[in-house]
N, CA, C and O atoms as a GROMACS GRO file, in nm:
protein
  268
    1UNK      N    1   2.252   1.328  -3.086
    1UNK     CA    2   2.182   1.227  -3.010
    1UNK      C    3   2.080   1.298  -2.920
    1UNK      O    4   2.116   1.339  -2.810
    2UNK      N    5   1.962   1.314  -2.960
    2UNK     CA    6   1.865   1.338  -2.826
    2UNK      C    7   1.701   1.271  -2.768
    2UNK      O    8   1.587   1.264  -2.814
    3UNK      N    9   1.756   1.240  -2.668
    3UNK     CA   10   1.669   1.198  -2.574
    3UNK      C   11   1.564   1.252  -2.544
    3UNK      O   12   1.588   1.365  -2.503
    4UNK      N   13   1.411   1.218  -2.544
    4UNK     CA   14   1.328   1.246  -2.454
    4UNK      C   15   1.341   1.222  -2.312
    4UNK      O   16   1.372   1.116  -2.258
    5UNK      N   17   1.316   1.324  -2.263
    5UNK     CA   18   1.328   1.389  -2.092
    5UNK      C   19   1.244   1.328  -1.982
    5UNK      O   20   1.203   1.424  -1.916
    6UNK      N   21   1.209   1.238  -1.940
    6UNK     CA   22   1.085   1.229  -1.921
    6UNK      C   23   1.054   1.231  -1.753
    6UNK      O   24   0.965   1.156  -1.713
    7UNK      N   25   1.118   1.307  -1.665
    7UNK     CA   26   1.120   1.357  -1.553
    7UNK      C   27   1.212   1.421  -1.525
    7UNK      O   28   1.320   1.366  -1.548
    8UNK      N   29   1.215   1.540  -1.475
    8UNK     CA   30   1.320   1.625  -1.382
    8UNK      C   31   1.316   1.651  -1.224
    8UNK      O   32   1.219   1.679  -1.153
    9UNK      N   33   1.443   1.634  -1.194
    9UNK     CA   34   1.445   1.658  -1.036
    9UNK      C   35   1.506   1.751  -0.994
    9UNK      O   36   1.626   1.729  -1.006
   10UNK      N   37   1.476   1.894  -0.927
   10UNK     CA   38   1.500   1.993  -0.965
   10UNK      C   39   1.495   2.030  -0.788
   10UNK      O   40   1.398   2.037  -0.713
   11UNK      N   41   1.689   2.058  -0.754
   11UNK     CA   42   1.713   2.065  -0.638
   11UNK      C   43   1.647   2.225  -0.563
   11UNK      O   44   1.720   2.324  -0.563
   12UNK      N   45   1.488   2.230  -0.496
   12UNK     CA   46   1.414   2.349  -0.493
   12UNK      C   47   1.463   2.444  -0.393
   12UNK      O   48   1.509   2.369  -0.306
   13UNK      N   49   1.473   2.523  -0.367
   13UNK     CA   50   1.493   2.613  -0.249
   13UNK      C   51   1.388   2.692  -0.155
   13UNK      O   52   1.400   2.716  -0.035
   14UNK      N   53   1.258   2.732  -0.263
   14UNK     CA   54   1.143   2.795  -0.226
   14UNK      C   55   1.142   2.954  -0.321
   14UNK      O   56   1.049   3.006  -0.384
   15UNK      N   57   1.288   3.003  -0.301
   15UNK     CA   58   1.291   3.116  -0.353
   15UNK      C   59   1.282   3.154  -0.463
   15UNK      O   60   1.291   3.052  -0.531
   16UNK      N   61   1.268   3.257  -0.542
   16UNK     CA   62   1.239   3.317  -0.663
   16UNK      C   63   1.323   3.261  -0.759
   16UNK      O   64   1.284   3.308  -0.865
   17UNK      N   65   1.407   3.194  -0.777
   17UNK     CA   66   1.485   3.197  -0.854
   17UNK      C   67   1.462   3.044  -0.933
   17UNK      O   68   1.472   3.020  -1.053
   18UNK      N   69   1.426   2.950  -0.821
   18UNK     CA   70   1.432   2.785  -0.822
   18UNK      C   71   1.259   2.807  -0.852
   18UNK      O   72   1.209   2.714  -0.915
   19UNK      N   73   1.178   2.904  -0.818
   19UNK     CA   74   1.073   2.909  -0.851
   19UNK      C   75   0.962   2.884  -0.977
   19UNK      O   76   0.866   2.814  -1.013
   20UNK      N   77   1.080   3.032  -1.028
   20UNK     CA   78   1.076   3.059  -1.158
   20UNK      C   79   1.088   2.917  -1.276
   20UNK      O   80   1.013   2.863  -1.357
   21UNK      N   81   1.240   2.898  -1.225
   21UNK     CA   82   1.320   2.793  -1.321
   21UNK      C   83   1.244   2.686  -1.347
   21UNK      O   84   1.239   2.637  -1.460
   22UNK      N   85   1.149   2.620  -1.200
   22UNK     CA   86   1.062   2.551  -1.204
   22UNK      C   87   0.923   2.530  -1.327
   22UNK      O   88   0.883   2.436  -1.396
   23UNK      N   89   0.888   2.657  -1.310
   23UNK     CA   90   0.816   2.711  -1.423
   23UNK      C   91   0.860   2.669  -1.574
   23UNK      O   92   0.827   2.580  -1.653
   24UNK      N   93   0.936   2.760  -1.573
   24UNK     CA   94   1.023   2.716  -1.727
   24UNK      C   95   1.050   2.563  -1.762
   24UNK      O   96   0.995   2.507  -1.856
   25UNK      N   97   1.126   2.512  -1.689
   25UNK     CA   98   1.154   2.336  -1.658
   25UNK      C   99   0.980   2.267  -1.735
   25UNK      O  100   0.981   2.203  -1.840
   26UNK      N  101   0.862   2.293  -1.666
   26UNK     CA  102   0.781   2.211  -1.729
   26UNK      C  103   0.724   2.324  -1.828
   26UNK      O  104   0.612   2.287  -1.863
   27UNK      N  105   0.754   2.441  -1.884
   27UNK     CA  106   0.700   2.493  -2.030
   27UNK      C  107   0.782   2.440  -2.116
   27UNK      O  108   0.738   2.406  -2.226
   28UNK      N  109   0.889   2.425  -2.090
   28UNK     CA  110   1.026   2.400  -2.209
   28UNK      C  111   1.030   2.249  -2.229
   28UNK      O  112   1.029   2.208  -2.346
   29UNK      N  113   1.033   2.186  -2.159
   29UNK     CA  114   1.064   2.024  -2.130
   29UNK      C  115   0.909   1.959  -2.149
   29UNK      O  116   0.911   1.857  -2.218
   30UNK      N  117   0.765   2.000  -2.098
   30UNK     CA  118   0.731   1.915  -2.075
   30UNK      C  119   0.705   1.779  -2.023
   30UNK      O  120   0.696   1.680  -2.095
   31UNK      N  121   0.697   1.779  -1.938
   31UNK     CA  122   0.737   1.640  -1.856
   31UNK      C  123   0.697   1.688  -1.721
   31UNK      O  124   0.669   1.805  -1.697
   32UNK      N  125   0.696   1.591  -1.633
   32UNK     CA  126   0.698   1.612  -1.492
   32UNK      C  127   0.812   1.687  -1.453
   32UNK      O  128   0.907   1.720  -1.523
   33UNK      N  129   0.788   1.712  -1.319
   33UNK     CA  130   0.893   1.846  -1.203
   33UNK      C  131   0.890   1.801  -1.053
   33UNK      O  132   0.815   1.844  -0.966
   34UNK      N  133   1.012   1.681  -1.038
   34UNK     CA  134   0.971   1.681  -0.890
   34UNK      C  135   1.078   1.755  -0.813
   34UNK      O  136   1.191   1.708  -0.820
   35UNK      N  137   1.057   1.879  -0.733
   35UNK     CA  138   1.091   1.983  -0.648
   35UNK      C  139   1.159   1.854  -0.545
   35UNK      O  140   1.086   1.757  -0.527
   36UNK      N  141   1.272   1.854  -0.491
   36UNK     CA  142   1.372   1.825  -0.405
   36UNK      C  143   1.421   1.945  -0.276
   36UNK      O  144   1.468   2.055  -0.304
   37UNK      N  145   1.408   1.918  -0.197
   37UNK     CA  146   1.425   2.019  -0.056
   37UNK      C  147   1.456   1.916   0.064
   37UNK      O  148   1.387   1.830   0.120
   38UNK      N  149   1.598   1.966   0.082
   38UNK     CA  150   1.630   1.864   0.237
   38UNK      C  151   1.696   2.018   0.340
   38UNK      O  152   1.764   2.121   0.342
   39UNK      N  153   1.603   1.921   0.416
   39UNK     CA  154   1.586   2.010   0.559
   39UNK      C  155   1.695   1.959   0.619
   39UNK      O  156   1.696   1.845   0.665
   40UNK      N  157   1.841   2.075   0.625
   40UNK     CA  158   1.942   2.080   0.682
   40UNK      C  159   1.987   2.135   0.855
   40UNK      O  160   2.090   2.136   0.923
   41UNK      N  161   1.860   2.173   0.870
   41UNK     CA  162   1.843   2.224   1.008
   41UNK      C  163   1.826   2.390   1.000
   41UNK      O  164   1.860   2.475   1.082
   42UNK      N  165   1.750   2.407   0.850
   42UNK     CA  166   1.791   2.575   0.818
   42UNK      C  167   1.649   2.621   0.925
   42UNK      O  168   1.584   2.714   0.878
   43UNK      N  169   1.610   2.578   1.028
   43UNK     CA  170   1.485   2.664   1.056
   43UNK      C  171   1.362   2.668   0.994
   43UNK      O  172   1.327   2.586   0.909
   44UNK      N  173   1.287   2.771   1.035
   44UNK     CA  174   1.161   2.784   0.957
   44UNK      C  175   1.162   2.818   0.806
   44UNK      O  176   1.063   2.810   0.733
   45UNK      N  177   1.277   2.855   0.771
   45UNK     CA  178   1.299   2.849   0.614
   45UNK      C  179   1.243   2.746   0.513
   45UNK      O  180   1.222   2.756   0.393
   46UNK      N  181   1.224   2.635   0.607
   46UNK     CA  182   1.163   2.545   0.499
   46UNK      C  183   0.994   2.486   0.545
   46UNK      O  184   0.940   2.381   0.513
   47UNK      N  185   0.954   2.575   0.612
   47UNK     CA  186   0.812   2.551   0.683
   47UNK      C  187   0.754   2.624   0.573
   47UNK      O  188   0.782   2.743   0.557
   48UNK      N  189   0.676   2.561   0.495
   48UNK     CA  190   0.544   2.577   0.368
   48UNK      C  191   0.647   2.521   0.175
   48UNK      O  192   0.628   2.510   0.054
   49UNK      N  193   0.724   2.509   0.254
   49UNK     CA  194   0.802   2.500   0.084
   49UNK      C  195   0.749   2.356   0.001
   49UNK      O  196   0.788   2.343  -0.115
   50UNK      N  197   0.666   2.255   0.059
   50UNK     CA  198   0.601   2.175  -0.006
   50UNK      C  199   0.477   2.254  -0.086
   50UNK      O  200   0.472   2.276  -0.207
   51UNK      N  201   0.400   2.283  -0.006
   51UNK     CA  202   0.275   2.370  -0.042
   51UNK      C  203   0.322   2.514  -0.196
   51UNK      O  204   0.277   2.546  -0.306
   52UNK      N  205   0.432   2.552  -0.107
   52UNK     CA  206   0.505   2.662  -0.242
   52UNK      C  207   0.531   2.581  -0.367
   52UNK      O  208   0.465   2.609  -0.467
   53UNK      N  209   0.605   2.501  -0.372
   53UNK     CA  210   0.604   2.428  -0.476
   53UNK      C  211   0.470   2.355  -0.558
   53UNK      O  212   0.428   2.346  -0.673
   54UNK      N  213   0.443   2.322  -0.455
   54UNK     CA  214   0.288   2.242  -0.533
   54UNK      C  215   0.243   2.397  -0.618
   54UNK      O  216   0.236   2.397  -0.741
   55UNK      N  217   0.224   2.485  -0.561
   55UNK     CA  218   0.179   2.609  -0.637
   55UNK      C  219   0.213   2.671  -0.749
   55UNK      O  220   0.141   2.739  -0.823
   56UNK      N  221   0.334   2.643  -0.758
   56UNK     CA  222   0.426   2.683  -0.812
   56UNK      C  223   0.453   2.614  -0.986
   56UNK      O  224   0.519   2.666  -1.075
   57UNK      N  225   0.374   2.480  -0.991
   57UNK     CA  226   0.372   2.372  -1.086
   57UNK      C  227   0.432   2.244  -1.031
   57UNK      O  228   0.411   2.163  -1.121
   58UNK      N  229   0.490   2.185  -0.939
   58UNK     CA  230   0.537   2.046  -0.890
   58UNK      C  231   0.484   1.959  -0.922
   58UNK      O  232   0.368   1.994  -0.899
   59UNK      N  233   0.478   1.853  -0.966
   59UNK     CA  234   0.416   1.745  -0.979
   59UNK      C  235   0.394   1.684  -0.856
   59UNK      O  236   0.292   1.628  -0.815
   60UNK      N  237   0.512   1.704  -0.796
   60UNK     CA  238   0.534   1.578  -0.700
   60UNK      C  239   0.642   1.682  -0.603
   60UNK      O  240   0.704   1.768  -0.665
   61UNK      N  241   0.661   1.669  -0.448
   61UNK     CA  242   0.746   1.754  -0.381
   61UNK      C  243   0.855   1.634  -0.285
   61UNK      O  244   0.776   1.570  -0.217
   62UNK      N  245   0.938   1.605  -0.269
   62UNK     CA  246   1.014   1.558  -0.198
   62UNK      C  247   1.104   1.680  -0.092
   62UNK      O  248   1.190   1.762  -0.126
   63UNK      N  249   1.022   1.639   0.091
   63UNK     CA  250   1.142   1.691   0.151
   63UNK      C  251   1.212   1.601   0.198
   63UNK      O  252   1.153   1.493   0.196
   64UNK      N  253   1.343   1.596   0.254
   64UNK     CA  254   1.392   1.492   0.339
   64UNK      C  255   1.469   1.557   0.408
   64UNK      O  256   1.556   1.633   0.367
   65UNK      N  257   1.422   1.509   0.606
   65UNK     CA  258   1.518   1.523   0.658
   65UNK      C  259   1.647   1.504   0.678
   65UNK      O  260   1.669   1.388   0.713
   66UNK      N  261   1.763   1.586   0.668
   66UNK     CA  262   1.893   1.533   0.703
   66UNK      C  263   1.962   1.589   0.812
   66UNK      O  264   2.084   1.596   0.820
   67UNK      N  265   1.897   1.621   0.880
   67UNK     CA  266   1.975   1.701   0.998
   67UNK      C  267   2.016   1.586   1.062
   67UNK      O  268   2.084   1.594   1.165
   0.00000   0.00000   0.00000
């Protein structure tokens, strides 16, 4: 049974790793990539990680506060 994919939501961090994967996610899949980041109260850790992502390939960036 397989499905066409036709968005992923892809819980981001900023770092190399969620970066990368990001990458791969829209070479392999094709489809949109919307990057997910909730601001847990980690600090400046998450000051530019919209902008990183957009760079990065994002379609679309979701942060949300939850502190």
């Amino acid at each position: 049974m397989s499905e066409e994919i036709k968005k992923i939501v892809l819980a981001y961090s900023g770092g190399l790793d969620t970066s990368v994967i990001l990458k791969w996610l829209k070479e392999t899949y094709r489809c949109p990539v919307v990057a997910y980041a909730a601001d847990l109260g980690q600090g400046n850790e998450i000051n530019g990680i919209k902008e990183k992502a957009l760079k990065t390939g994002a379609d679309e960036v979701v942060v949300d506060d939850l502190r």
